[in-house]
C-alpha positions as CSV (number, residue, x, y, z in Angstrom):
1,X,0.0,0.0,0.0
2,X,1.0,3.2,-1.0
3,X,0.3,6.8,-1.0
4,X,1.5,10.2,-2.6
5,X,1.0,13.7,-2.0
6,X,-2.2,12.7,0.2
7,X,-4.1,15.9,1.3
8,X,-7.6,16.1,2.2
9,X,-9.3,19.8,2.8
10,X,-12.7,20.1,4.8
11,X,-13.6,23.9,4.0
12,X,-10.5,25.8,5.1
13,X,-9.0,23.4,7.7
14,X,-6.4,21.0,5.8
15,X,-6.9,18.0,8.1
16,X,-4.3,15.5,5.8
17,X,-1.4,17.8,4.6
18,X,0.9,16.1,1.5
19,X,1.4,12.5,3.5
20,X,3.8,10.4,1.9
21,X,3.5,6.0,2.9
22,X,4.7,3.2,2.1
23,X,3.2,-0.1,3.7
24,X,5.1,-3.4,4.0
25,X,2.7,-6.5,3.4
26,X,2.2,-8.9,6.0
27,X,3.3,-6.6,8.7
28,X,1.3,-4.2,11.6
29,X,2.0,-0.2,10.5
30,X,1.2,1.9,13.4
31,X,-0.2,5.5,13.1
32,X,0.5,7.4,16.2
33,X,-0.5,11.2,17.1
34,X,-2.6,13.2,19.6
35,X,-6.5,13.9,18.4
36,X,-7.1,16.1,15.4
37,X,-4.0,14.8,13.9
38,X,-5.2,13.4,11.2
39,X,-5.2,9.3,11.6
40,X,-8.4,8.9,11.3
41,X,-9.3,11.0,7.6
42,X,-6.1,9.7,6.4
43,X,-7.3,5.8,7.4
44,X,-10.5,6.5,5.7
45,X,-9.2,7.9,2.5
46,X,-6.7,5.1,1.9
47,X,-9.7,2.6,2.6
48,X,-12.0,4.4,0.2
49,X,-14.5,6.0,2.3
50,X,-13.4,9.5,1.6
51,X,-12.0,11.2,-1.2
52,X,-9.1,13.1,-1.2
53,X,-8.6,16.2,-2.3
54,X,-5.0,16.0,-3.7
55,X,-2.8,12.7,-4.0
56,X,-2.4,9.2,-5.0
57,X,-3.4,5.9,-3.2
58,X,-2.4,2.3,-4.5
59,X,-4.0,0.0,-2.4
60,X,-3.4,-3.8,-3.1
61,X,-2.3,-3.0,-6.6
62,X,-5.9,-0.9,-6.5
63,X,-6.4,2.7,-7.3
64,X,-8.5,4.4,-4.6
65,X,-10.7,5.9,-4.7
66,X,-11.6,5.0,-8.4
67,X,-11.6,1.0,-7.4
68,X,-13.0,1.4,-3.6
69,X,-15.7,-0.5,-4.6
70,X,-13.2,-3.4,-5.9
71,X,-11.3,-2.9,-2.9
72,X,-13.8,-3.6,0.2
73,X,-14.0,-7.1,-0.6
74,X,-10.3,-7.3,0.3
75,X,-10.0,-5.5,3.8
76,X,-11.1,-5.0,6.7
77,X,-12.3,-2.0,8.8
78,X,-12.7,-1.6,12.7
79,X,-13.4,1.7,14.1
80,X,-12.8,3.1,17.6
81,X,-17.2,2.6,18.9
82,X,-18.2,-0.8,18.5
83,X,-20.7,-0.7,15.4
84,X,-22.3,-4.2,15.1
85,X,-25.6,-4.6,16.0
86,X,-26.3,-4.7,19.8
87,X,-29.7,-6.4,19.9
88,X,-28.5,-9.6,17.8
89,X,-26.6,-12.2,19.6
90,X,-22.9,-12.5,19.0
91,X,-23.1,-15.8,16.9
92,X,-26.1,-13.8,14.6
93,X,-23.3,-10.3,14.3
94,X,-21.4,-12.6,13.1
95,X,-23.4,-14.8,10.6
96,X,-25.1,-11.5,9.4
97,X,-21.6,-9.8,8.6
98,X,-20.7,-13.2,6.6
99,X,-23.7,-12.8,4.8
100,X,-22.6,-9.6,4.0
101,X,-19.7,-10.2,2.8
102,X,-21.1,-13.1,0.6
103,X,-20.1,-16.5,2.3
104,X,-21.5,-19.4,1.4
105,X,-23.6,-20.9,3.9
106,X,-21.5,-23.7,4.6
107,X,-18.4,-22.2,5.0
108,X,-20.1,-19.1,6.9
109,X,-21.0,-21.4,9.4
110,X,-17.2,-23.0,9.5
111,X,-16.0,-19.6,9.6
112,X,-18.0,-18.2,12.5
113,X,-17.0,-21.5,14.4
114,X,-13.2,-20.7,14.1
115,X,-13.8,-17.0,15.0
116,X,-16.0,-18.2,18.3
117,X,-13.5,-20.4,19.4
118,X,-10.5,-18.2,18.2
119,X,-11.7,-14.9,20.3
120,X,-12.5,-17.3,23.3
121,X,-16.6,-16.2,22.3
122,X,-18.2,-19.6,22.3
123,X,-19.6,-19.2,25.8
124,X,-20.6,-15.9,24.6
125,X,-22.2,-17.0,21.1
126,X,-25.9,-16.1,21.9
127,X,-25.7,-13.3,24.4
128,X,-26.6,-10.1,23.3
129,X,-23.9,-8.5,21.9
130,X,-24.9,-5.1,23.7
131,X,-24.7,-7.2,27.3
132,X,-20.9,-7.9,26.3
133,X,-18.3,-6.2,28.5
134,X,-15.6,-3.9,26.6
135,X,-12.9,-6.3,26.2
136,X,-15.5,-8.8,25.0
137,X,-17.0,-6.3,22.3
138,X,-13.2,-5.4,21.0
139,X,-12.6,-9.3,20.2
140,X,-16.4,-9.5,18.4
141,X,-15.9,-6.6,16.8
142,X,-12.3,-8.1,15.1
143,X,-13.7,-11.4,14.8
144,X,-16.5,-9.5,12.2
145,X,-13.8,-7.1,10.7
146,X,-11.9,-10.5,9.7
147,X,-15.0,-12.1,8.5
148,X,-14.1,-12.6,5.2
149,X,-9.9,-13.4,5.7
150,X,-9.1,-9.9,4.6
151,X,-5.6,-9.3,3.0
152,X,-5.5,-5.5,5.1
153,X,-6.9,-5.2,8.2
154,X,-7.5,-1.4,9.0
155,X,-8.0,-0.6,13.0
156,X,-9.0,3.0,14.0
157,X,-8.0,3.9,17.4
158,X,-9.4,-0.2,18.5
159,X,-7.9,-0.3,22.0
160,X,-9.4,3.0,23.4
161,X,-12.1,2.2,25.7
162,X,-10.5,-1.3,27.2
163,X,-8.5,-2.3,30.0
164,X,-5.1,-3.0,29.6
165,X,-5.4,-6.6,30.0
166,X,-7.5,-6.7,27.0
167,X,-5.3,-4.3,24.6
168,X,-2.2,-6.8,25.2
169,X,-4.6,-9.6,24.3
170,X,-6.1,-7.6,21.4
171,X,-2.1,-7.0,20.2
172,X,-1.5,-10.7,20.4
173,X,-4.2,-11.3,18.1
174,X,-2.7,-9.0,15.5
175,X,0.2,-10.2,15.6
176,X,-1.4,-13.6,14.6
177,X,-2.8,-12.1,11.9
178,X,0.5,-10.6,10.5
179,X,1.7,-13.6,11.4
180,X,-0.7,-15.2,8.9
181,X,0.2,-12.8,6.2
182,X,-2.1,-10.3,6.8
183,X,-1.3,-6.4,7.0
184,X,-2.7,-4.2,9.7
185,X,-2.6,-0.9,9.6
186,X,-3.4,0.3,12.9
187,X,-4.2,3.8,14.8
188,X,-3.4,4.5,18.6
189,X,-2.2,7.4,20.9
190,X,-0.8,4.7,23.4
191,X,2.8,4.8,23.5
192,X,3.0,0.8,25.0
193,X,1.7,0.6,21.9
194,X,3.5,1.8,18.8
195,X,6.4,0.5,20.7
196,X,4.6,-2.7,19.3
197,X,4.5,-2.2,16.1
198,X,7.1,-3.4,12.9
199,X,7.0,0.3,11.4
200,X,5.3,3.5,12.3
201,X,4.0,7.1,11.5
202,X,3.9,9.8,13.3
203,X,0.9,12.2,12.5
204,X,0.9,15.6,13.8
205,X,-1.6,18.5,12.7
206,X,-2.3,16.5,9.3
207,X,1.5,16.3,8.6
208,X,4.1,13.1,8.6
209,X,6.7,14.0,10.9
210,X,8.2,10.7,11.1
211,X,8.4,7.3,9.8
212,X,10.3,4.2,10.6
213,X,10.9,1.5,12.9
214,X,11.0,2.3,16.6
215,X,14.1,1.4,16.7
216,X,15.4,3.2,14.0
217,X,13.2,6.5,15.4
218,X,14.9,6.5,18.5
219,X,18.0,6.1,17.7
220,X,17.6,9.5,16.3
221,X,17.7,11.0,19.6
222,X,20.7,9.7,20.5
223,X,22.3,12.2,23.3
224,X,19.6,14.4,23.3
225,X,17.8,12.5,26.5
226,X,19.2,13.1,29.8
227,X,17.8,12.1,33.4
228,X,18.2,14.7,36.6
229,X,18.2,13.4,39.9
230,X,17.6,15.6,42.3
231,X,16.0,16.7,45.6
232,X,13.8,19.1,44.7
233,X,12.4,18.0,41.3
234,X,9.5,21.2,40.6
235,X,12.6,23.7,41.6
236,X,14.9,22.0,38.9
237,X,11.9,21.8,36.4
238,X,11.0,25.1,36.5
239,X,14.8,26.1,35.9
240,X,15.0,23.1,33.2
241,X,12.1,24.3,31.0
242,X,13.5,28.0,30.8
243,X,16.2,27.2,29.1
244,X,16.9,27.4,25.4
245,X,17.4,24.1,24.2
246,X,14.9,22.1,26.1
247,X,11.9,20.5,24.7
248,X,10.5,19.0,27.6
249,X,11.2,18.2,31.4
250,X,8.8,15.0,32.6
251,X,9.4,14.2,36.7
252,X,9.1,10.5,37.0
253,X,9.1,9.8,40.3
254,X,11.9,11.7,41.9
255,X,13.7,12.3,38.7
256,X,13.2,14.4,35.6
257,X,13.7,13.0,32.1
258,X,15.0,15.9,29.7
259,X,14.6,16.3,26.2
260,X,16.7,18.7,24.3
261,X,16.7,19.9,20.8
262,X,19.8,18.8,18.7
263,X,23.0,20.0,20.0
264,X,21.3,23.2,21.9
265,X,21.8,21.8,25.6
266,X,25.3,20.1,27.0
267,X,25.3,18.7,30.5
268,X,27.4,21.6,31.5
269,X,24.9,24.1,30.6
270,X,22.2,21.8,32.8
271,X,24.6,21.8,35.4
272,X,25.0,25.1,35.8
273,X,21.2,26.2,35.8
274,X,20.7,23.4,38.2
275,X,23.1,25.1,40.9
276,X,20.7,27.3,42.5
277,X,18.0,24.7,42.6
278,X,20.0,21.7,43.8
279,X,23.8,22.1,43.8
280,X,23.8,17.9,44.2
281,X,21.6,16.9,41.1
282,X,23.3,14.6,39.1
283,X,22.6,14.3,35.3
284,X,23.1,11.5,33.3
285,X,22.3,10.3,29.5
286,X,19.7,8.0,29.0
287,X,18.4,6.3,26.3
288,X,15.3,7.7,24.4
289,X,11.9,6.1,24.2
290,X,9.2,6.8,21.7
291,X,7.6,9.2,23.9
292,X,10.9,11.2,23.3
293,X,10.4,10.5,19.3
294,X,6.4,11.9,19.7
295,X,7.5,14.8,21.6
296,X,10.7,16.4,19.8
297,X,8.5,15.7,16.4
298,X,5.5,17.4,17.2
299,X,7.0,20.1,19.5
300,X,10.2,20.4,17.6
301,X,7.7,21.9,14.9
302,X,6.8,24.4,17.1
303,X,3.3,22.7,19.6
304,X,3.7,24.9,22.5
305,X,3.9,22.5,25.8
306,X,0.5,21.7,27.1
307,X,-0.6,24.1,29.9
């Protein structure tokens, strides 16, 4: 999968401005960024439910949104609020999506068999599906997006409204799927969770900031991460975040984890606007995290801290 130039205008707010991707079959593409970034047009415009306004999207050797109609046979689409049908029973969600999609009888019937027992829903198969608790309504709901044995699998923020439990039982089940040569392109603002995936975006204000492994993404940032421990960790914030340089102080705990543009803060300089705060802090380099890569590419671009 592949797109070019991909832009998307509501009115005068650019929501998708000239993304660039490149998706490797058979492997789970993550889309991180805060709301309003733009995940969830750009998800909808390379699955054919919205048209672009500028760009070009190859989609399993398709062109979208010209062959959307060619193309929904081969994918599947969760969104973030469960959508199936409440009032029906998770075995008849599932029989009526299968239907849908144009199963045969016979192998509808096999197929919603090996879903039940797959997503551990066979106890479940005639309970309402509105009477399901939220980890239970995340598997139904992928067990109906995979229906049909989709080639790509597209997941809209899927995890948001589950306990964590569930998401790393949700992730294992992706991973079976890429596993099983499926591609998933997935959204998600956790950062547990684009640690997870094989390659991922980074979406801010409707622009790409970054793209790669999260490996290859942190090792970006290479000296650019420090951690402070010291005694009085607001005092040494405060004095942290006025310099020139920084791009973030977080306290964890006792210590503060520092962020710095490239090249603009040494320990030295730390050191010395430390002194009046805590003349003992000690400052050492750490190594960055993807929390590091999200924050110097969005506020590297000039996002104001929050307040």
């Amino acid at each position: 999968m592949r797109a070019q130039g991909l832009s998307r205008r509501f009115g005068d707010l650019l929501a998708v401005d000239n993304v660039d991707l490149q998706v490797p079959r058979g492997q789970v593409y993550g889309f991180l960024g805060p709301n309003g970034s733009g995940k969830s047009t750009t998800i909808r415009m390379l699955c054919g439910l919205l048209e672009p306004s500028a760009g070009e999207i190859e989609v399993l050797g398709l062109a979208i949104p010209a062959q959307a109609e060619a193309l929904r046979r081969r994918i599947g689409y969760m969104t973030q609020r469960f959508s199936l049908y409440e009032d029906l029973s998770v075995r008849e969600n599932l029989e009526f999506l299968a239907a849908i999609q144009g199963l045969p009888r016979a192998q509808a019937r096999q197929r919603v068999d090996a879903l039940l027992q797959q997503y551990r829903l066979q106890d479940r198969q005639v309970q309402l599906a509105g009477t399901l608790s939220g980890g239970q309504k995340q598997r139904l709901a992928l067990a109906g997006a995979v229906i049909h044995a989709p080639e790509l699998l597209f997941l809209d923020e899927p995890t948001s409204a589950v306990d964590p439990e569930s998401r790393r039982d949700f992730w294992e089940a992706l991973f079976e799927l890429a596993d099983a040569g499926t591609t998933v392109l997935v959204s998600t603002h956790y950062m547990d969770e684009a640690e997870r995936c094989h390659r991922l975006a980074i979406l801010d204000r409707g622009a790409l900031v970054a793209d790669g492994t999260p490996a290859e993404l942190c090792a970006q940032l290479q000296g650019r991460t420090l951690v402070v421990t010291t005694a009085q960790p607001r005092q040494a914030s405060r004095a942290l975040a006025a310099l020139p340089g920084v791009l973030s102080v977080a306290q964890i705990g006792t210590e503060l984890r520092v962020l710095c543009s490239d090249g603009a803060a040494t320990t030295t300089v730390l050191a010395q606007a430390l002194a009046a705060a805590d003349p003992q802090a000690r400052i050492e380099p750490v190594a960055p995290n993807l929390e590091d890569v999200f924050v110097a590419a969005t506020r590297g671009r000039g996002r104001e801290p929050a307040a």
